[in-house]
C-alpha positions as CSV (number, residue, x, y, z in Angstrom):
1,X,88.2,82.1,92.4
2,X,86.3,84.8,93.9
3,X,87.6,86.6,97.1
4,X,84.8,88.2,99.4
5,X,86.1,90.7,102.0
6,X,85.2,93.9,103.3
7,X,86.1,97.4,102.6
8,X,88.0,98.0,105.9
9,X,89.5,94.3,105.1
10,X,90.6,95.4,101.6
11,X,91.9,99.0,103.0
12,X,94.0,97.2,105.5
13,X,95.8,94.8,102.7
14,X,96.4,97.9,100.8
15,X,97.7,99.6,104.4
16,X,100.1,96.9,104.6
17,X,101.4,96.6,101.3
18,X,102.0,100.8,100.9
19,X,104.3,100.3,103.9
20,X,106.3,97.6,102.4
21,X,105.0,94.7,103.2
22,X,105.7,92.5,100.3
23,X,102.6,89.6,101.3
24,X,100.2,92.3,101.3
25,X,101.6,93.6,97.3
26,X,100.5,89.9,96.0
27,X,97.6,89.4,97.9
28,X,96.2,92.8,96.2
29,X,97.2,90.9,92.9
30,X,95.4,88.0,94.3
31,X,92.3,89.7,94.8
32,X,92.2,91.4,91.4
33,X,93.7,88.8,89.4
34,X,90.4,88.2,87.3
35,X,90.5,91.9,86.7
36,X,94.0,91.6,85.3
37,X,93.2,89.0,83.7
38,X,90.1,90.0,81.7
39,X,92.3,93.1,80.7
40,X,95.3,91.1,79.5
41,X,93.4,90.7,75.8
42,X,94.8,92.2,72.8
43,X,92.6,91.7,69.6
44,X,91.0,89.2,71.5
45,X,94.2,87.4,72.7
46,X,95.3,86.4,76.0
47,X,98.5,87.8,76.5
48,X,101.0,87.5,79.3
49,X,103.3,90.7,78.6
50,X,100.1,92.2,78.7
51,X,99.3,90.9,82.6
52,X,103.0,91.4,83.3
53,X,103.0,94.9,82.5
54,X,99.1,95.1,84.4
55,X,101.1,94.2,87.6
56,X,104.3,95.4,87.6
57,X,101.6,99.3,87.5
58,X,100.0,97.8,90.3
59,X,102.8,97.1,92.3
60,X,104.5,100.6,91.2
61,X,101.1,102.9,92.0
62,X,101.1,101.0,95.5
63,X,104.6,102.2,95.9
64,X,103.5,105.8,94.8
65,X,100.5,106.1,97.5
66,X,102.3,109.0,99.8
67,X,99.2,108.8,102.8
68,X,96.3,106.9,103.5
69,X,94.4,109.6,103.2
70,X,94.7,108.8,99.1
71,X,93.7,105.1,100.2
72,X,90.4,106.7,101.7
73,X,89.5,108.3,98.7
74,X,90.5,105.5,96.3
75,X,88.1,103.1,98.5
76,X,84.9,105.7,98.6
C-alpha cells in the first residue's frame, strides 16, 4: 500500500504525534511501513525482532524531537 500526501500533510502527523498524540505515532508507522519493512532483513531473512526493534526507535526518536524547528529541518 502506498500512501501519497504532502510535505505540510506529513509535517502535521509528525506535529501531532511529538505532542503525544498516540494516532498520529502509528500512522507515521503506517506511512513508512514498507521502509521498515524492507529494512527488517537479516542475511536475507525477514525478521520481526528486527521491525520490532525498527519501531519501537521510531516511536522513541518522535518522543526525543524537543521543537519543530528539528521537524523543519528533518523535512527539508
Amino acid at each position: 500500500m502506498k500512501i501519497e500526501m504532502s510535505n505540510r500533510e506529513l509535517f502535521e502527523v509528525i506535529e501531532k504525534a511529538v505532542n503525544g498524540d498516540v494516532k498520529a505515532k502509528f500512522e507515521i508507522l503506517i506511512i513508512f511501513e514498507p521502509l521498515i519493512n524492507s529494512e527488517s532483513y537479516i542475511k536475507g531473512n525477514f525478521s520481526q525482532e528486527c521491525k520490532d526493534y525498527i519501531e519501537d526507535k521510531v516511536f522513541e526518536y518522535i518522543e526525543k524531537f524537543k521543537t519543530i524547528k528539528e521537524i523543519k529541518k528533518i523535512l527539508k
